[in-house]
N, C-alpha and C positions, 0 to 999 in steps of 0.2 A: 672802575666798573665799565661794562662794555653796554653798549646799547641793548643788547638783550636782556643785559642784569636790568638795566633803568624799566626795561617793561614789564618785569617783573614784576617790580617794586611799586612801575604805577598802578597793574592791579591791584595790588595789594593794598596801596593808599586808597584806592576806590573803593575798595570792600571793607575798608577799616571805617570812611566814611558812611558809609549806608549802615553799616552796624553800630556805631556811635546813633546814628539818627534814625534804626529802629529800637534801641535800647537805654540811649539815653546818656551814653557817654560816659565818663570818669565815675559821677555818683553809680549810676550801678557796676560798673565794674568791679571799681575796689571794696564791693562786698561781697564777691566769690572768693570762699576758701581756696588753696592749691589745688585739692583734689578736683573742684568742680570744675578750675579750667582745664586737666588734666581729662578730667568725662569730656570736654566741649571739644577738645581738641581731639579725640579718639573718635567722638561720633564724626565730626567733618573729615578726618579721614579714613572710617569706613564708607561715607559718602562718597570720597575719591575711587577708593577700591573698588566699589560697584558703579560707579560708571563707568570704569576701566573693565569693567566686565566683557568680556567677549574679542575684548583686543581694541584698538586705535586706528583702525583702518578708515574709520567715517570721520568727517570731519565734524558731524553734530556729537559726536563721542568726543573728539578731542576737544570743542569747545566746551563742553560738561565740565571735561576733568581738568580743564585750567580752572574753570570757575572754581570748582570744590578746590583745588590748591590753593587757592587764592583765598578761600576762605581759610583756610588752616595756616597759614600763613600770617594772614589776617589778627587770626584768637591769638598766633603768639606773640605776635607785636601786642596785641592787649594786653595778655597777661602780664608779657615784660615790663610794658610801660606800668603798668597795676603796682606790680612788685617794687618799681624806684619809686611810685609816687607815694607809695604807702611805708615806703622805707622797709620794704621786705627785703629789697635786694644787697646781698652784701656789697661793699666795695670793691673790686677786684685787687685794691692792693691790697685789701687785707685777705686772703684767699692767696695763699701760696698755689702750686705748681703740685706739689705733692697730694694736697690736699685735694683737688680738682682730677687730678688723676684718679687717688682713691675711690671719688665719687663715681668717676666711671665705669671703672672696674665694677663697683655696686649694682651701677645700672645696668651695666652690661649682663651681670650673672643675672638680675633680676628682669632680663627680657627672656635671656634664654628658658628659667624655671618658666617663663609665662608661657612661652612658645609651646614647649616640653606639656605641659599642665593642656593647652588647646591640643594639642595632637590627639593627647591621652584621650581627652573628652570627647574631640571627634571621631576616635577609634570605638568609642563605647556608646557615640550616638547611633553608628552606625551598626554596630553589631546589634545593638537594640533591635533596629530598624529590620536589620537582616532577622532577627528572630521571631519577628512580627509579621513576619510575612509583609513588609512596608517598600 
């Protein structure tokens, strides 16, 4: 790792601490279902995306959007840790190569229908809008 990775990673140990010590650490964690770290980690980066709003030219912008990375960042080192401590997490030796690929390929079609499905919806909010006179 190169000095930028370490700084990284110190935000990220920083915001893991302050979330530990707003929330209380391992006991509450390891009693969020998948999904709800999955909602925690989608709201902190629709957080990033709108402070990225408008571009990165200001430096009170770019500090924002480190912060919000660091917070997403942050929930997945949670959740990951959540996952071994709770024994969710498989083994990787047991988790072949093929297996782990499949998955991706899953996820992968499974962004694109999500993507596909927002588009739709934004094309039919806005026609809305457009017929509302809005």
């Amino acid at each position: 790792m190169n000095d930028y990775d370490e700084a990284a990673i110190a935000l990220m140990r920083e915001e893991r601490s302050r979330q530990d010590e707003k929330w209380g650490g391992a006991d509450h964690d390891d009693t969020h279902h998948y999904f709800a770290w999955v909602g925690f980690i989608k709201e902190e980066c629709d957080e990033l995306l709108a402070a990225m709003h408008g571009g990165m030219r200001h430096a009170h912008v770019r500090a924002q959007a480190m912060a919000e990375a660091a917070q997403v960042g942050a929930l997945c080192v949670a959740f990951l840790a959540s996952m071994y401590r709770t024994g969710s997490a498989p083994s990787l030796a047991d988790v072949d190569a093929s297996e782990m690929d499949a998955s991706r390929v899953r996820v992968d079609a499974a962004q694109r229908e999500l993507r596909d499905a927002e588009s739709e919806l934004a094309a039919r909010t806005a026609a809305l809008c457009k017929d509302r006179g809005e």
